[in-house]
N, CA, C and O atoms as a Maestro MAE file, in Angstrom:
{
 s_m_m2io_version
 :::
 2.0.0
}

f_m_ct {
 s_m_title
 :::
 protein
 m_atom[328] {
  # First column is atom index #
  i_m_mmod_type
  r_m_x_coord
  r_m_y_coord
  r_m_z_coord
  i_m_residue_number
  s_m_chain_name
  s_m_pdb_residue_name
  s_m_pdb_atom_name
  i_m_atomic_number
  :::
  1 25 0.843 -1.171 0.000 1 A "UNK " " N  " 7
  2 3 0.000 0.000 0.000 1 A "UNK " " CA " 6
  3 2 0.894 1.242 0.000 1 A "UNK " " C  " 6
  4 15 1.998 1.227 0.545 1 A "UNK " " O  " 8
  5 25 0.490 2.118 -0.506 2 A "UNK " " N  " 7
  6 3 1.526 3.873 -0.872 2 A "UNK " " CA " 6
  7 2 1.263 4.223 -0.026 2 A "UNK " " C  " 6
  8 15 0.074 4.427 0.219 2 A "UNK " " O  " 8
  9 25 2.388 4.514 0.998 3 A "UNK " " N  " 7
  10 3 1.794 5.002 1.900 3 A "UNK " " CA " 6
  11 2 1.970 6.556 2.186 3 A "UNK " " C  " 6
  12 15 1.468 7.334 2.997 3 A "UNK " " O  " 8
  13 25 2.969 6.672 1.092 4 A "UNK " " N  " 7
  14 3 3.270 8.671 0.725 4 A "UNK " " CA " 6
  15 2 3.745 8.726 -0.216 4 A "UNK " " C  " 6
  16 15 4.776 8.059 -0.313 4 A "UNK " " O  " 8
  17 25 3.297 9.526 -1.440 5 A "UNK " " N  " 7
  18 3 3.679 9.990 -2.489 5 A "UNK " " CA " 6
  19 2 4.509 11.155 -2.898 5 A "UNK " " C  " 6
  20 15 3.970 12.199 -3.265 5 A "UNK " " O  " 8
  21 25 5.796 11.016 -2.850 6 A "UNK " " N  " 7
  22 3 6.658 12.222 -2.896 6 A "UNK " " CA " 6
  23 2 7.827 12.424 -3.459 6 A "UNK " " C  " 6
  24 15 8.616 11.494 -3.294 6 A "UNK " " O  " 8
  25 25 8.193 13.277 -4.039 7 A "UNK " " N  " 7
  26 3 10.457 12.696 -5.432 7 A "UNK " " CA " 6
  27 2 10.829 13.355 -3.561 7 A "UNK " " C  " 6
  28 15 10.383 14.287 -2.892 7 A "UNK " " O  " 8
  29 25 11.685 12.443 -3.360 8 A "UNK " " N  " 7
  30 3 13.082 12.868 -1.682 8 A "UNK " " CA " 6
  31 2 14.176 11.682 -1.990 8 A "UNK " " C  " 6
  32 15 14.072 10.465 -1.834 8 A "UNK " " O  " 8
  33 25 14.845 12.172 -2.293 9 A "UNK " " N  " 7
  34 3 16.437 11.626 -1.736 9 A "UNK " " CA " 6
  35 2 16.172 10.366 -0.723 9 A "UNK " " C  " 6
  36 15 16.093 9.189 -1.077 9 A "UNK " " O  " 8
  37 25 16.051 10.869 0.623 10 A "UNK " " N  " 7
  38 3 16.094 10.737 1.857 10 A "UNK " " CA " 6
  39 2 14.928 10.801 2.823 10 A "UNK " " C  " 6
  40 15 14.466 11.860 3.249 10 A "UNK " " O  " 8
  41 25 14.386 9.321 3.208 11 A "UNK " " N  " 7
  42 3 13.226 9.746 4.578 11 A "UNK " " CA " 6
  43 2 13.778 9.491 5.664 11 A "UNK " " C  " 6
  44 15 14.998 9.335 5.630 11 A "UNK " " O  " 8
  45 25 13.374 9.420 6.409 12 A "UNK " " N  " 7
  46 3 13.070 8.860 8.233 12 A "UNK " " CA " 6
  47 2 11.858 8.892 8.683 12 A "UNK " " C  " 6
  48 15 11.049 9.818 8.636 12 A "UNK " " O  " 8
  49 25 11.753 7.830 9.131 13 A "UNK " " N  " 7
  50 3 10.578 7.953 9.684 13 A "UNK " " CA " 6
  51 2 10.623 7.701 11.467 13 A "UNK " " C  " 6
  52 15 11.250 6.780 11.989 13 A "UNK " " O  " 8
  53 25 10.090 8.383 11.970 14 A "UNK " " N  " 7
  54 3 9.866 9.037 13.543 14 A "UNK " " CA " 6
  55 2 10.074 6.790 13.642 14 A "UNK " " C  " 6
  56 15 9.993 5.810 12.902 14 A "UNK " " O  " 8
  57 25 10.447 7.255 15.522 15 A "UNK " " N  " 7
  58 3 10.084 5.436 16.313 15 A "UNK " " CA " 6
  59 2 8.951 5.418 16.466 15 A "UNK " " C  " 6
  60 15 8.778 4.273 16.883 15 A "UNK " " O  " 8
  61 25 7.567 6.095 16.411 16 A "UNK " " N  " 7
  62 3 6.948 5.876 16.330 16 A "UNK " " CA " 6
  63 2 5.819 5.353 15.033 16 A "UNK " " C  " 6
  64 15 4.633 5.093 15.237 16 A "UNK " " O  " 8
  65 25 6.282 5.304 14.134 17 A "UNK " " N  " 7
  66 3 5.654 5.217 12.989 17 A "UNK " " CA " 6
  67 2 4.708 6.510 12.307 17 A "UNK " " C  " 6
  68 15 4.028 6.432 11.285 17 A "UNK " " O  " 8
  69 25 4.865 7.571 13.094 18 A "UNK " " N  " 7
  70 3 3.630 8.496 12.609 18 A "UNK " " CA " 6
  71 2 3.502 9.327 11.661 18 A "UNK " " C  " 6
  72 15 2.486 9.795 11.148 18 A "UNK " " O  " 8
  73 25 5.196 9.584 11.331 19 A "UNK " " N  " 7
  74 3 5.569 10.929 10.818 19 A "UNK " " CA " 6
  75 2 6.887 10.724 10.277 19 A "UNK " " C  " 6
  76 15 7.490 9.828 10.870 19 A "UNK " " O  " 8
  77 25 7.593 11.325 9.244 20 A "UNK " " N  " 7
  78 3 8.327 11.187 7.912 20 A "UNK " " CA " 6
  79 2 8.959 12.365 8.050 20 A "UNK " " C  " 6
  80 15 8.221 13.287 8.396 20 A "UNK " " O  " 8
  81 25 10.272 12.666 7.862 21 A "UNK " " N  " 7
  82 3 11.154 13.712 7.807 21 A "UNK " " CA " 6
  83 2 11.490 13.314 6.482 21 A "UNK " " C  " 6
  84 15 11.338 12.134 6.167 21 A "UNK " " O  " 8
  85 25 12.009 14.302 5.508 22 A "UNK " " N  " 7
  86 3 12.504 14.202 4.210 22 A "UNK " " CA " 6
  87 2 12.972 16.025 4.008 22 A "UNK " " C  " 6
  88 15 12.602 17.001 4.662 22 A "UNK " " O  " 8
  89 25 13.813 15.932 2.958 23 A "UNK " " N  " 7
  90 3 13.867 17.182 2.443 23 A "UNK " " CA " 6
  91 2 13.210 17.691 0.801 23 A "UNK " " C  " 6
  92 15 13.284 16.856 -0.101 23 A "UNK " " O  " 8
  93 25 12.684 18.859 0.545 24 A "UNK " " N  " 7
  94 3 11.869 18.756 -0.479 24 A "UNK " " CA " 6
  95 2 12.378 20.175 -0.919 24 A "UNK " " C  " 6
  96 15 12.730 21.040 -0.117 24 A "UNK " " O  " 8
  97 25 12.376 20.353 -2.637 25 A "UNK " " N  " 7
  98 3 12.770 21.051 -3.152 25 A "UNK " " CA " 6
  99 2 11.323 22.317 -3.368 25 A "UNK " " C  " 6
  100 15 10.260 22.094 -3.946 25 A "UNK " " O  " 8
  101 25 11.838 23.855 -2.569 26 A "UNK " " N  " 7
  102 3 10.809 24.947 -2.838 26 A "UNK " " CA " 6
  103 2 11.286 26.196 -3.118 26 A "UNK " " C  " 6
  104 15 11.844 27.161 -2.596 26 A "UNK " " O  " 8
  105 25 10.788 25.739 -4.286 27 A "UNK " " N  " 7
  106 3 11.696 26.878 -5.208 27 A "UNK " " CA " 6
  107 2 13.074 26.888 -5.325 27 A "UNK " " C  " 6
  108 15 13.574 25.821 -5.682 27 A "UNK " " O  " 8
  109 25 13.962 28.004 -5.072 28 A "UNK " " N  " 7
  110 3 15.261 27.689 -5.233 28 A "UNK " " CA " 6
  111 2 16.084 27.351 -4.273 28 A "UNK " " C  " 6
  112 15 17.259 27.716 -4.231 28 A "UNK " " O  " 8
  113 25 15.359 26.414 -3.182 29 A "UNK " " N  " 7
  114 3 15.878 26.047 -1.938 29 A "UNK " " CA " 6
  115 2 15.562 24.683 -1.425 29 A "UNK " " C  " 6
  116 15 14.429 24.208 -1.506 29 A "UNK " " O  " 8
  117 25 16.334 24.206 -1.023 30 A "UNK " " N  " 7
  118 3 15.629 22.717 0.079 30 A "UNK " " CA " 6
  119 2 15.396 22.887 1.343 30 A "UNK " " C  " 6
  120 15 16.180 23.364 2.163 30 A "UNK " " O  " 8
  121 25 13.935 22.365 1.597 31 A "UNK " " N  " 7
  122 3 13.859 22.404 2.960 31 A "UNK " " CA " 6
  123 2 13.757 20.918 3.843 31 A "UNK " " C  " 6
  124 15 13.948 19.767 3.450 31 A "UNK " " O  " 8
  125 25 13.412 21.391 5.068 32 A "UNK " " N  " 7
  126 3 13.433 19.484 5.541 32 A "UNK " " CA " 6
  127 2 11.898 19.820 6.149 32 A "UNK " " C  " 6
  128 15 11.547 20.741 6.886 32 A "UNK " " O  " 8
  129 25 11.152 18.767 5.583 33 A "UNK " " N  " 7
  130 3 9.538 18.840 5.884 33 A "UNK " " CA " 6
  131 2 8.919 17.714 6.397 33 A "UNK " " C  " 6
  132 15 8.818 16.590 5.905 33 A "UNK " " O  " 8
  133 25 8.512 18.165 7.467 34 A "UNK " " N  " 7
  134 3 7.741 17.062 8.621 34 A "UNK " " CA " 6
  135 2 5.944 16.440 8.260 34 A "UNK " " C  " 6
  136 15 4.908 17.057 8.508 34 A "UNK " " O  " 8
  137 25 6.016 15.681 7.907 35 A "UNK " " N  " 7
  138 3 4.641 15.081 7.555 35 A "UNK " " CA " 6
  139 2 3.735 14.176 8.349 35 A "UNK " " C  " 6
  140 15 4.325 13.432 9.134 35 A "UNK " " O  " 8
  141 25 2.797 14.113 8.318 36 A "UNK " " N  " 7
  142 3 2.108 13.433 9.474 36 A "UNK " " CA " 6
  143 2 1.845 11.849 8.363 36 A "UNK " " C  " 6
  144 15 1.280 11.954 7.274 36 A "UNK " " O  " 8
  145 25 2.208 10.898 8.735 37 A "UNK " " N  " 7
  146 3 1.624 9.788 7.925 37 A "UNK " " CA " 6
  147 2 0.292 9.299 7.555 37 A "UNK " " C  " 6
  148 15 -0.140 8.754 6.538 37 A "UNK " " O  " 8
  149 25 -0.459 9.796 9.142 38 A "UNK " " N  " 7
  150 3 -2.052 8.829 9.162 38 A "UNK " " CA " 6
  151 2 -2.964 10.128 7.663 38 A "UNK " " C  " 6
  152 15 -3.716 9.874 6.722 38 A "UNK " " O  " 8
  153 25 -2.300 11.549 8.228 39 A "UNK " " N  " 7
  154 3 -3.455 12.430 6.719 39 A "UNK " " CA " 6
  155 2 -2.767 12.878 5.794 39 A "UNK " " C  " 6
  156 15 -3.423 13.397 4.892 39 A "UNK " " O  " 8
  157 25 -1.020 12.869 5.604 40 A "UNK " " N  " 7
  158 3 -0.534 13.134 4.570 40 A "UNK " " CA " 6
  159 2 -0.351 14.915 4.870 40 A "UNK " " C  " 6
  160 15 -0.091 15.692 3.952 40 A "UNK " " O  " 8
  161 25 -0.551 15.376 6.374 41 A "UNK " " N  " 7
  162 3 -0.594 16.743 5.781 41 A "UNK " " CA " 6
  163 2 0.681 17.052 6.600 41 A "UNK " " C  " 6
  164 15 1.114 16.206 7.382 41 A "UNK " " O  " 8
  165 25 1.382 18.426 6.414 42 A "UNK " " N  " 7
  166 3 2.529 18.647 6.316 42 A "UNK " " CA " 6
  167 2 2.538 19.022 7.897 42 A "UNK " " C  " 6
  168 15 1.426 19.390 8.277 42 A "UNK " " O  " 8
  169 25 3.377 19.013 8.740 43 A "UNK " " N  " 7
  170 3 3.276 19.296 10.467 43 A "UNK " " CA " 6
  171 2 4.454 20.682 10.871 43 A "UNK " " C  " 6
  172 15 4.340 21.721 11.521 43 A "UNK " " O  " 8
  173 25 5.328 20.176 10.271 44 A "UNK " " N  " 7
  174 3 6.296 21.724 10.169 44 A "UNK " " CA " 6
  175 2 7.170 21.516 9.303 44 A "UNK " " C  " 6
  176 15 7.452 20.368 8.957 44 A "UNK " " O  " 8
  177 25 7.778 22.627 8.778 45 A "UNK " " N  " 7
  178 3 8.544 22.722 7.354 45 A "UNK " " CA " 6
  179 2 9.549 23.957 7.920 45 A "UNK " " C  " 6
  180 15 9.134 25.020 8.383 45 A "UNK " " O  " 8
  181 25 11.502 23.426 7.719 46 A "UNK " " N  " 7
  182 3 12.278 24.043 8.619 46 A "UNK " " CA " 6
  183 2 13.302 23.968 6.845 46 A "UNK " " C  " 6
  184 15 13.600 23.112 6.012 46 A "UNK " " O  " 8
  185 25 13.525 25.592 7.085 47 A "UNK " " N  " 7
  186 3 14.676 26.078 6.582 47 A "UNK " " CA " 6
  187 2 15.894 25.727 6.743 47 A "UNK " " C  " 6
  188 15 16.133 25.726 7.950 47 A "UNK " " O  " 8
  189 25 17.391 25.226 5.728 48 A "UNK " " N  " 7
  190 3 18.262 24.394 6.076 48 A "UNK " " CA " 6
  191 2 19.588 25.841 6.093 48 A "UNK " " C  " 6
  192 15 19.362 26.837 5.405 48 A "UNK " " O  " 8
  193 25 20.618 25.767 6.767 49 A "UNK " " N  " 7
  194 3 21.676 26.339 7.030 49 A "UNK " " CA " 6
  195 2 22.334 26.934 5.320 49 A "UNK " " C  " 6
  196 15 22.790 27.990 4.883 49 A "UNK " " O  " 8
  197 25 22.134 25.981 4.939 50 A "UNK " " N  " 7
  198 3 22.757 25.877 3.329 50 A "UNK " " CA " 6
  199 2 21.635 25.612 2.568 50 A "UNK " " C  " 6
  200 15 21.404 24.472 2.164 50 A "UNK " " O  " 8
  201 25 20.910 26.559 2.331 51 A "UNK " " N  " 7
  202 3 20.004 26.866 1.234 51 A "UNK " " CA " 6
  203 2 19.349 26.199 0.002 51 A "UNK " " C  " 6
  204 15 18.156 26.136 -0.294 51 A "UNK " " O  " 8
  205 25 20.792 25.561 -0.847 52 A "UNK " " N  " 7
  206 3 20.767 24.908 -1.588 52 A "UNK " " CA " 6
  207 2 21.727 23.442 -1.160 52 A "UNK " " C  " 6
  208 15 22.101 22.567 -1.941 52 A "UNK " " O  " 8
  209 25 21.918 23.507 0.040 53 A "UNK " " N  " 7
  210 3 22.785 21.967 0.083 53 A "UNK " " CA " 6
  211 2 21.740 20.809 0.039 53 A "UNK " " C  " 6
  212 15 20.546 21.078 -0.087 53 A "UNK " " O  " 8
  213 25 22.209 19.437 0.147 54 A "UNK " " N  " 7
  214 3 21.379 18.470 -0.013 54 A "UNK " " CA " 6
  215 2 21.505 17.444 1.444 54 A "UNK " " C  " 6
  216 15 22.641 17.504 1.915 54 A "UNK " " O  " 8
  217 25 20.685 16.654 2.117 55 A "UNK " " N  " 7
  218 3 20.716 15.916 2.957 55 A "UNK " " CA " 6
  219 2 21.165 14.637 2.366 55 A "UNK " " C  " 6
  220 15 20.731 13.850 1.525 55 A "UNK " " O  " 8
  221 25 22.316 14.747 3.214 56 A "UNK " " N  " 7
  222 3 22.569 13.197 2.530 56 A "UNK " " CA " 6
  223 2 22.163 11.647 3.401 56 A "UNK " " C  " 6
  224 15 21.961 10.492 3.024 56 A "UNK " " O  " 8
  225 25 22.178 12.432 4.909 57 A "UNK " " N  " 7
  226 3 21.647 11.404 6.120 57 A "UNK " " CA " 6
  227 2 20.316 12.141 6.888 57 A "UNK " " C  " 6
  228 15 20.321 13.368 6.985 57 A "UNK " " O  " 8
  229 25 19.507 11.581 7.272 58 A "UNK " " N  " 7
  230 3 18.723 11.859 8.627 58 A "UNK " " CA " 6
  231 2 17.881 11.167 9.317 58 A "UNK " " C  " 6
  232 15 17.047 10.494 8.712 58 A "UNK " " O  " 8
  233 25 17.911 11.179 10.678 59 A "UNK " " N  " 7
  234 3 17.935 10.130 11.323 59 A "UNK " " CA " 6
  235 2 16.901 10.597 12.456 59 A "UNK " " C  " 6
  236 15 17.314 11.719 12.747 59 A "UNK " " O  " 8
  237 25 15.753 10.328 13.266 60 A "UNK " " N  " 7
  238 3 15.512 10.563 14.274 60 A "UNK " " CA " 6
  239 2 15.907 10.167 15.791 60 A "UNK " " C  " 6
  240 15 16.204 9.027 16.148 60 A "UNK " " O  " 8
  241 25 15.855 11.358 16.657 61 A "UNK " " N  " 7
  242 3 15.816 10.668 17.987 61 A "UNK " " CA " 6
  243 2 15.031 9.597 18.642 61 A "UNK " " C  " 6
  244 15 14.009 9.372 17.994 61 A "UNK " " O  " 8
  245 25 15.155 8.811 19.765 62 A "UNK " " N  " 7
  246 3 15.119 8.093 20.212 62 A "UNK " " CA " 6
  247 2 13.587 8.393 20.831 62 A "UNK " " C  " 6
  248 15 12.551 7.735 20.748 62 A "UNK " " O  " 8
  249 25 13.799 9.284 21.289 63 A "UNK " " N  " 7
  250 3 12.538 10.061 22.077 63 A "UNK " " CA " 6
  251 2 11.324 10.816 21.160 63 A "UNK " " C  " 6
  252 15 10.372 11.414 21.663 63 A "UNK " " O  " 8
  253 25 11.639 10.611 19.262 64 A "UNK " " N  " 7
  254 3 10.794 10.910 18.281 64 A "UNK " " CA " 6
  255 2 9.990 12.618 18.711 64 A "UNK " " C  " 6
  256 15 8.910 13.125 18.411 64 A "UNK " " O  " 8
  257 25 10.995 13.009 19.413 65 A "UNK " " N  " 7
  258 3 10.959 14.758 18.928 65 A "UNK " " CA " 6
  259 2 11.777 15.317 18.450 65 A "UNK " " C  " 6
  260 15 11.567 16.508 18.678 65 A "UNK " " O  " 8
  261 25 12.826 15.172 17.768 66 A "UNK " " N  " 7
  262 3 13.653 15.778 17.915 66 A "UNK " " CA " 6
  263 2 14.644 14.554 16.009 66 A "UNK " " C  " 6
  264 15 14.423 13.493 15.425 66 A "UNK " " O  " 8
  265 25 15.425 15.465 15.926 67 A "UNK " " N  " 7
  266 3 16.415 14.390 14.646 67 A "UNK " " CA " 6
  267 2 17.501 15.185 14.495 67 A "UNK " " C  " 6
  268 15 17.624 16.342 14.896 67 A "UNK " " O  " 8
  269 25 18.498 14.342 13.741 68 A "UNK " " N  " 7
  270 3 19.938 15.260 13.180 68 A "UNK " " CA " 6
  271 2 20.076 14.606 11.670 68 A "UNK " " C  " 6
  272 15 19.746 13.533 11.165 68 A "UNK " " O  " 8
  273 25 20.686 15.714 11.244 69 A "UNK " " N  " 7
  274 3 21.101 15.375 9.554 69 A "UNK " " CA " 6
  275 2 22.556 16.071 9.192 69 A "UNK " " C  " 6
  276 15 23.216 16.996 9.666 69 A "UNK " " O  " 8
  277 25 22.715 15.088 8.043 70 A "UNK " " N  " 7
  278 3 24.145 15.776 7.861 70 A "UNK " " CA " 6
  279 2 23.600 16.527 6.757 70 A "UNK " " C  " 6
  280 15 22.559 16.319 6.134 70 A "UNK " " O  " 8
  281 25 24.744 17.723 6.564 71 A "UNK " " N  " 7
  282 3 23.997 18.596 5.086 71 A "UNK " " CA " 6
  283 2 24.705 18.276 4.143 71 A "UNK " " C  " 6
  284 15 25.275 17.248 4.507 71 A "UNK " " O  " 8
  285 25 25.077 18.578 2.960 72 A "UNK " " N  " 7
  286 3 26.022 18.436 2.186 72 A "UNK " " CA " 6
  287 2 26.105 19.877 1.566 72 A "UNK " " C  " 6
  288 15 25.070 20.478 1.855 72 A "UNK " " O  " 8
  289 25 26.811 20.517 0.948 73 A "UNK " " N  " 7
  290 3 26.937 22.135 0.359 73 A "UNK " " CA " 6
  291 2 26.614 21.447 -0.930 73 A "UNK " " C  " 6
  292 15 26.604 20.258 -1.248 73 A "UNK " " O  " 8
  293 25 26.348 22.578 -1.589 74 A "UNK " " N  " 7
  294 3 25.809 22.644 -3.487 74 A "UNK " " CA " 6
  295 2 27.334 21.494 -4.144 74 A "UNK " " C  " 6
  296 15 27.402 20.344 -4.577 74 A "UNK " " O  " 8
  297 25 28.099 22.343 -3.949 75 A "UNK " " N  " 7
  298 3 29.368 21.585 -4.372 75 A "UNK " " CA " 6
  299 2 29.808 20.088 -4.264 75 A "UNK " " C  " 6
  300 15 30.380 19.397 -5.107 75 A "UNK " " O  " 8
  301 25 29.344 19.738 -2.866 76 A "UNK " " N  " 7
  302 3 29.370 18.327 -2.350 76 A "UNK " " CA " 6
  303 2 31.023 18.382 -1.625 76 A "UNK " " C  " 6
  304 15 31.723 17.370 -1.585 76 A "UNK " " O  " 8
  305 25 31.365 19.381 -1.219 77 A "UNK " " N  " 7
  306 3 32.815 19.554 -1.068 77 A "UNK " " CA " 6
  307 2 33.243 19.452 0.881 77 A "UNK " " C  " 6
  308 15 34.222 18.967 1.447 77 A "UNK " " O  " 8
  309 25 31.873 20.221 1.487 78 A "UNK " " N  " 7
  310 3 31.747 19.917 2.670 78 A "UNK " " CA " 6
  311 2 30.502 19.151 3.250 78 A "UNK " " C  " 6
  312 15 29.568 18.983 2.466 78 A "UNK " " O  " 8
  313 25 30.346 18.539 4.864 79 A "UNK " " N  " 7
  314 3 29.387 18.247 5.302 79 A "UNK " " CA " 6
  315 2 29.141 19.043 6.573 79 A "UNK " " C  " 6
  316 15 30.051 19.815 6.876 79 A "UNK " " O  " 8
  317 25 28.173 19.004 7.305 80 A "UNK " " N  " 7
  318 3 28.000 19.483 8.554 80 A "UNK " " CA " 6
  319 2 26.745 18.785 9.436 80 A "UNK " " C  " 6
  320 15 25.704 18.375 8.922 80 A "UNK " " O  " 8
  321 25 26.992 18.747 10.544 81 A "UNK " " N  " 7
  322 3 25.727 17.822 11.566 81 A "UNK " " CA " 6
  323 2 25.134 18.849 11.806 81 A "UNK " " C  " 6
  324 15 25.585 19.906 12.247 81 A "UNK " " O  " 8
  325 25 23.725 18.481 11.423 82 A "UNK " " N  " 7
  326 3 22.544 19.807 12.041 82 A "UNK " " CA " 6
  327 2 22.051 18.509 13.218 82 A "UNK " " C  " 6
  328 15 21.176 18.733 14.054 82 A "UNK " " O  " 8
  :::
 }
 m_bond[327] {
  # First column is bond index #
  i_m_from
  i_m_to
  i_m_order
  :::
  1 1 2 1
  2 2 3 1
  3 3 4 2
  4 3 5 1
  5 5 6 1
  6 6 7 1
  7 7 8 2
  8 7 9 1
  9 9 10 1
  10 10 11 1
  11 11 12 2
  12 11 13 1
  13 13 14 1
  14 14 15 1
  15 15 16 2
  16 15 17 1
  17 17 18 1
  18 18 19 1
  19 19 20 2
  20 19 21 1
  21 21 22 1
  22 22 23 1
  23 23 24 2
  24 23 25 1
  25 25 26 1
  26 26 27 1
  27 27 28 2
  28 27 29 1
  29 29 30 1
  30 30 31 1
  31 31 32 2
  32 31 33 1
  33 33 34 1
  34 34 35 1
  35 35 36 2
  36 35 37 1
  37 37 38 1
  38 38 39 1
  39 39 40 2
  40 39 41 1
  41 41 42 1
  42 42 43 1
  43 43 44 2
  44 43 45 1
  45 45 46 1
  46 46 47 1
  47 47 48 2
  48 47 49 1
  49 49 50 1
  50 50 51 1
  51 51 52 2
  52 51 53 1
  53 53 54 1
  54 54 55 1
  55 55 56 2
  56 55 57 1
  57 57 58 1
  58 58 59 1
  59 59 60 2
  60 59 61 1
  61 61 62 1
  62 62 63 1
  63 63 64 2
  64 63 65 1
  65 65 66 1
  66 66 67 1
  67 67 68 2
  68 67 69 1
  69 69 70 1
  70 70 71 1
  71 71 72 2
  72 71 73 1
  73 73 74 1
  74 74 75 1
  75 75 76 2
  76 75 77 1
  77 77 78 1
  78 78 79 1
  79 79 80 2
  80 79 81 1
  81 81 82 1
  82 82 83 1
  83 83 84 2
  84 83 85 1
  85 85 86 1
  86 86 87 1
  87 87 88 2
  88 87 89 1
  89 89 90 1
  90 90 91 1
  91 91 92 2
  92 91 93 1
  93 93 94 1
  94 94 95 1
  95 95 96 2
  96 95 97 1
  97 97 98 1
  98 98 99 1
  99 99 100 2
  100 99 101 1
  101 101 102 1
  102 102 103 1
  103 103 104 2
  104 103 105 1
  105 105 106 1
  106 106 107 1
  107 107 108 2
  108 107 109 1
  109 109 110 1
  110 110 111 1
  111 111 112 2
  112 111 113 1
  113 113 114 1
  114 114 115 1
  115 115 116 2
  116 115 117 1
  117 117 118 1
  118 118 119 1
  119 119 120 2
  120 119 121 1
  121 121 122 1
  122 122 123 1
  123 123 124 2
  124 123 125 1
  125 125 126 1
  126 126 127 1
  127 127 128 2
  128 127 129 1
  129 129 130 1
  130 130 131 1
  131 131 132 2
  132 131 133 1
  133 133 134 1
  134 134 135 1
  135 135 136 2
  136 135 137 1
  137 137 138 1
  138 138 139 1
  139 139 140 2
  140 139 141 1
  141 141 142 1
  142 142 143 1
  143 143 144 2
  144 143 145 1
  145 145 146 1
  146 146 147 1
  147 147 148 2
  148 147 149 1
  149 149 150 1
  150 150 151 1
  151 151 152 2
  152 151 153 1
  153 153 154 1
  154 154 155 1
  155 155 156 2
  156 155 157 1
  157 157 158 1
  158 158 159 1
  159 159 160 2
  160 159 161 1
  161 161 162 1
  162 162 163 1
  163 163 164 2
  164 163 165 1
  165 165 166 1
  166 166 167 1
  167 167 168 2
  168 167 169 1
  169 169 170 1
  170 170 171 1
  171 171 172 2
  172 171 173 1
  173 173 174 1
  174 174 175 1
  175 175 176 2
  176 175 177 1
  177 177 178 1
  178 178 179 1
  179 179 180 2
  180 179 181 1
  181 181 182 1
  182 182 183 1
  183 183 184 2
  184 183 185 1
  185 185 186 1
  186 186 187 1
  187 187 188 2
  188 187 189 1
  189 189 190 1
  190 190 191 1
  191 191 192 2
  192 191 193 1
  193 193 194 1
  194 194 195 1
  195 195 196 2
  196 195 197 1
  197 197 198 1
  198 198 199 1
  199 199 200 2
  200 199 201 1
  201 201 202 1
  202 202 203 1
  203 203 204 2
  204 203 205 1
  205 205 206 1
  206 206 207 1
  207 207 208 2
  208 207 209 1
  209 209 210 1
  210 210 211 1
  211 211 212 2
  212 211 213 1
  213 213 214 1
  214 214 215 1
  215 215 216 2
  216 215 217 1
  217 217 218 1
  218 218 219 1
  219 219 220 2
  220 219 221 1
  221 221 222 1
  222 222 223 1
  223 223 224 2
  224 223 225 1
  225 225 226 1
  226 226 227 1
  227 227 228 2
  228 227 229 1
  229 229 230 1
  230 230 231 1
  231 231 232 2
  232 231 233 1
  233 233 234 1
  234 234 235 1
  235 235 236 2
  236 235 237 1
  237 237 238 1
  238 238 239 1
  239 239 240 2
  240 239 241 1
  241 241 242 1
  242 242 243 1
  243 243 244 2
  244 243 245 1
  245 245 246 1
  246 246 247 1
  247 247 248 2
  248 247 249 1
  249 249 250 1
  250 250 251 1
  251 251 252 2
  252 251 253 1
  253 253 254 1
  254 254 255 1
  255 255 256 2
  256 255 257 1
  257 257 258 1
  258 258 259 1
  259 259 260 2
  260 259 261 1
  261 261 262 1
  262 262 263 1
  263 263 264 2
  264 263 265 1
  265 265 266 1
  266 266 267 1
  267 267 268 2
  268 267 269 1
  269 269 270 1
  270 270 271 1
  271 271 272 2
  272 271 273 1
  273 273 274 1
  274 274 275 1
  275 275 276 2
  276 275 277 1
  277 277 278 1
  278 278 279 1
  279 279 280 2
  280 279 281 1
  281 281 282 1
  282 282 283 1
  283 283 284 2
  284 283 285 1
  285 285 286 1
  286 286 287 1
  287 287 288 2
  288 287 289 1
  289 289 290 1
  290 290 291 1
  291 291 292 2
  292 291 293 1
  293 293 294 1
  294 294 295 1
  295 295 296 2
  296 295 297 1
  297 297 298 1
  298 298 299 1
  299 299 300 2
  300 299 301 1
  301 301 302 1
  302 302 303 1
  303 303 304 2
  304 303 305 1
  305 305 306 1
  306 306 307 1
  307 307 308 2
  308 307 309 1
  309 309 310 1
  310 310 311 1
  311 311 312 2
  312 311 313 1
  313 313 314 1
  314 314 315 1
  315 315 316 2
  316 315 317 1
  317 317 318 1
  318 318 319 1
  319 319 320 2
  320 319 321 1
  321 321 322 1
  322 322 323 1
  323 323 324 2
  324 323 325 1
  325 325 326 1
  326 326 327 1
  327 327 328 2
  :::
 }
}
């Protein structure tokens, strides 16, 4: 069964099963956007350090509030832990 329809690189999904982190292309920027699984609707949508970099990892906490990602720059030349 589909259970989300979306072009991302990269998901995670929360320990709880509820909710999907990914990053999504808006406009001339990527952001990392929080989705609720059970209605598909979006829960919060967070601006990345590097504008145009790409996520290459992300992972949630343990305690499913909270996550870290690595970024990558446009270039692919550096990384950084958000």
């Amino acid at each position: 069964q589909l259970v989300l329809d979306t072009k991302s690189y990269r998901f995670a999904i929360s320990p709880d099963g509820t909710q999907v982190a990914f990053s999504e292309k808006q406009g001339e920027e990527n952001r990392l956007v929080i989705v609720s699984l059970s209605d598909k609707k979006v829960i919060k949508t967070f601006s990345m350090a590097e504008k145009t970099g790409r996520i290459s990892e992300i992972v949630w906490m343990p305690d499913g509030k909270s996550f870290i990602y690595v970024l990558e720059n446009q270039e692919h030349k550096t990384n950084s832990l958000w």
